[in-house]
C-alpha positions as CSV (number, residue, x, y, z in Angstrom):
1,X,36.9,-20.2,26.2
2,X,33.5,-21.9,27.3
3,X,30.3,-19.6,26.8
4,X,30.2,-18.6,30.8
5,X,34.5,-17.3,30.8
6,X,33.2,-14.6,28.3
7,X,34.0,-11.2,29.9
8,X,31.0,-9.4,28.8
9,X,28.6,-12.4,30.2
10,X,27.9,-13.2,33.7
11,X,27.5,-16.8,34.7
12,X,24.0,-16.8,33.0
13,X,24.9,-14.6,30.1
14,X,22.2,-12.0,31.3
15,X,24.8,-8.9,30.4
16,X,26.0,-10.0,27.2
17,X,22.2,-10.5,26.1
18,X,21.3,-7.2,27.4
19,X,23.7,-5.4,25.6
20,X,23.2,-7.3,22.4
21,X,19.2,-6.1,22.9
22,X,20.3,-2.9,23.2
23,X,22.4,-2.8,20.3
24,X,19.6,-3.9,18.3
25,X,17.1,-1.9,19.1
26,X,19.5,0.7,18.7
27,X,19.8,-0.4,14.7
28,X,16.3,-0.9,14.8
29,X,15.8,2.6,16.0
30,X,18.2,4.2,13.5
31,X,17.3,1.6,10.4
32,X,14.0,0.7,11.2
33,X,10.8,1.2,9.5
34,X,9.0,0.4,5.8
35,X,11.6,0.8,3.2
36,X,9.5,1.1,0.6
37,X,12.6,0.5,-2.0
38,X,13.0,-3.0,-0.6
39,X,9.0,-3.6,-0.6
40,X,9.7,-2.8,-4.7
41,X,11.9,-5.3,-5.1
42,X,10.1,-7.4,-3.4
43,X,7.1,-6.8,-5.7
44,X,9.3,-7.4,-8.9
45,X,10.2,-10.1,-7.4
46,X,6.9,-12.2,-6.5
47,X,5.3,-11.1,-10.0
48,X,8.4,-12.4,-11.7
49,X,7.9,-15.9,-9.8
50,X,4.2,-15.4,-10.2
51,X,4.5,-15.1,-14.2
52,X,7.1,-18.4,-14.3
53,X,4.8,-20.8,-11.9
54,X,2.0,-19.4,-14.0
55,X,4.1,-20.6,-17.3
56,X,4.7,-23.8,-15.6
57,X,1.1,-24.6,-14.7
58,X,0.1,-24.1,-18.3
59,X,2.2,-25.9,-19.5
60,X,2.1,-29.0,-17.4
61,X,-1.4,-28.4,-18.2
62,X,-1.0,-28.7,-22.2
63,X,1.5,-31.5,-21.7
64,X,-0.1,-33.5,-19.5
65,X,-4.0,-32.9,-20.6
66,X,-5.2,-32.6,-17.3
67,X,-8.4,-30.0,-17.9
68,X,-8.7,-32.3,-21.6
69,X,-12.4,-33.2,-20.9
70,X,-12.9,-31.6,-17.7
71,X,-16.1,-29.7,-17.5
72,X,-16.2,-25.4,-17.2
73,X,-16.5,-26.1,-13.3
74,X,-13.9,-28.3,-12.7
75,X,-11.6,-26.2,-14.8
76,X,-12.6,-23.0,-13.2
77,X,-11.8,-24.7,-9.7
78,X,-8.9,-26.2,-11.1
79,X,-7.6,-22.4,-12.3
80,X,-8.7,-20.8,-9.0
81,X,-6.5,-23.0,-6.9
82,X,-3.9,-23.1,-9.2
83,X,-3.9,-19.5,-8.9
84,X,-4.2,-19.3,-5.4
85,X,-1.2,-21.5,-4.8
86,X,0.9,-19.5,-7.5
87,X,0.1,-16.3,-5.5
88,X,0.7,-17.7,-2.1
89,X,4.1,-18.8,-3.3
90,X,5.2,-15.7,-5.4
91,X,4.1,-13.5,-2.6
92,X,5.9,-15.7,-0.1
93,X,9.5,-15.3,-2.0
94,X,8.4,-11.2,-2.7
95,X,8.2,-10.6,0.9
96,X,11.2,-12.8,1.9
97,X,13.2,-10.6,-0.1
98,X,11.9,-7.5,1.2
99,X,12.2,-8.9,4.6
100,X,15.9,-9.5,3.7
101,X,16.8,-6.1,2.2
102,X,15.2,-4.3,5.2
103,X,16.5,-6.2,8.3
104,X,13.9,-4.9,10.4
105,X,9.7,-5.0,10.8
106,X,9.4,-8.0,7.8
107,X,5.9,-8.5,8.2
108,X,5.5,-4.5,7.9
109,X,8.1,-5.7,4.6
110,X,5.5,-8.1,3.3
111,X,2.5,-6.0,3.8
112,X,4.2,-3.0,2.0
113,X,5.3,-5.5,-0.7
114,X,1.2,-6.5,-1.1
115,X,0.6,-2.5,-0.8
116,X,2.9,-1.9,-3.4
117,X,1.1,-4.9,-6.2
118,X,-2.0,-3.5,-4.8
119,X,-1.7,0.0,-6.2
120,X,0.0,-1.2,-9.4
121,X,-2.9,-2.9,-10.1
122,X,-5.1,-0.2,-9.3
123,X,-3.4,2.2,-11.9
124,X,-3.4,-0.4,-14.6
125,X,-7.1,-1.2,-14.6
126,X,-7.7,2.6,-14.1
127,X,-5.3,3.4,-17.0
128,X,-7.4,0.2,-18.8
129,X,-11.0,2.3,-18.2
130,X,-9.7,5.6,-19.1
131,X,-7.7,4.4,-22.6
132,X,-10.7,2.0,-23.3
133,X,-10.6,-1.4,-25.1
134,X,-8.1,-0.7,-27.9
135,X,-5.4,-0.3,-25.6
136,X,-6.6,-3.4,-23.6
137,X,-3.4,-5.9,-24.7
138,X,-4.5,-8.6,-22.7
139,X,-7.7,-9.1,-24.9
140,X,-5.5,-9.2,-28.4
141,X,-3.4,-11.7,-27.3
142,X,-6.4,-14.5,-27.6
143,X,-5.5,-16.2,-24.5
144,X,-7.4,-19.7,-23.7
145,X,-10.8,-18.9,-21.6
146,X,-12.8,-20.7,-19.0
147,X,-16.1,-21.1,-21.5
148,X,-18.2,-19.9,-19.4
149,X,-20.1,-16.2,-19.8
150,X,-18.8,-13.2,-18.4
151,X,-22.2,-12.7,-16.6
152,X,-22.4,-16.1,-15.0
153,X,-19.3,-16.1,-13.7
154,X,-19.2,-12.7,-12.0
155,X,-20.0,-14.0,-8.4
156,X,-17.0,-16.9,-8.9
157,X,-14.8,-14.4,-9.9
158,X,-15.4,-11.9,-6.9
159,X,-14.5,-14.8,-4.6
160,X,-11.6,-16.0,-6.7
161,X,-10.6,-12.4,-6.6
162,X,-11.2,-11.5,-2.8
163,X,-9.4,-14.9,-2.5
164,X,-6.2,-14.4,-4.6
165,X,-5.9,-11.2,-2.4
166,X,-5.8,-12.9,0.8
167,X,-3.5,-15.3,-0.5
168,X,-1.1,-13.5,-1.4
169,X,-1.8,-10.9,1.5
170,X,-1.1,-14.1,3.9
171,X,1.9,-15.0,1.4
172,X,3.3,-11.4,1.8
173,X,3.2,-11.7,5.9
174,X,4.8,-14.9,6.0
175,X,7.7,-14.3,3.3
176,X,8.5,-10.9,5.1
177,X,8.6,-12.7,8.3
178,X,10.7,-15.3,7.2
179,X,12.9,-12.8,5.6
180,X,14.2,-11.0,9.0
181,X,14.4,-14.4,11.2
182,X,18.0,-15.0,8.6
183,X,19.0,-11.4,10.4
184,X,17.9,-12.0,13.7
185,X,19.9,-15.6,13.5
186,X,23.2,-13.2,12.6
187,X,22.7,-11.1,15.5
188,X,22.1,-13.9,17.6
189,X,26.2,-15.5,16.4
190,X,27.5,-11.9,16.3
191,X,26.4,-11.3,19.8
192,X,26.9,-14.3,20.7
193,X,23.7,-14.5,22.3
């Protein structure tokens, strides 16, 4: 049957697509919205992506000496692009998957999927000032540092910080968007739109 001999399509399929609209906006309507369950997920998964890039960058790092005799600037760039790339990424695959799981609204997806990192974060360093330092795990595990002091390198790491946020803000978006377009491809075959 060609597309025009459908019965629910006029010669310019104008019917068909109407009623295909309607029946998702219907969904939409019903379905629609933040699920913040999906945004969850999403989270676990861009830190779990964030946490295996981040292992991979060290370790191409180690293995192929590429901050061995680099000064504490080009190393600190070095680390904030790194870093900005590994966020941009994770958060990109986080809100793809929330976008997935909810159908509907993925950028809304994406930004809930930031929201949600956002206020983990916020409880963890206020959980860190409340218990104090001998709680503070990250400090016993003697990680590698940038050797430069924590005073001097206050300003570079509010930039690096405002930056990681829009990185992975703009990673978020685009992920959750990306996520919905596999759903709107579906409805566009099951409608035969």
């Amino acid at each position: 049957m060609a597309r025009t001999d459908h019965p629910l399509r006029g010669a310019d399929g104008t019917a068909r697509d109407a009623a295909s609209r309607e029946a998702v906006a219907v969904q939409q309507s019903e379905f629609g919205g933040v699920k913040w369950g999906a945004a969850f997920f999403g989270w676990l998964s861009a830190t779990g992506l964030a946490v295996l890039l981040l292992a991979l960058v060290s370790a191409a790092d180690v293995a192929l000496g590429l901050t061995e005799g680099a000064s504490a600037g080009e190393v600190g760039l070095g680390g904030a692009v790194a870093l900005l790339v590994v966020l941009c990424l994770s958060h990109l695959a986080g809100g793809y998957v929330a976008g997935r799981m909810a159908r509907f609204t993925g950028m809304r997806q994406g930004l809930a999927v930031w929201l949600v990192g956002l206020v983990v974060v916020l409880l963890v360093s206020g959980a860190a000032a409340l218990l104090g330092s001998e709680y503070n795990v990250l400090a016993r595990l003697q990680l590698p540092r940038i050797p430069v002091g924590e005073g001097t390198a206050t300003t570079a790491g509010l930039v690096t910080l405002a930056a990681a946020a829009a990185a992975s803000l703009v990673g978020a978006l685009l992920g959750g968007g990306l996520g919905t377009r596999y759903h709107r491809r579906v409805d566009r075959a099951g409608f035969g739109a």
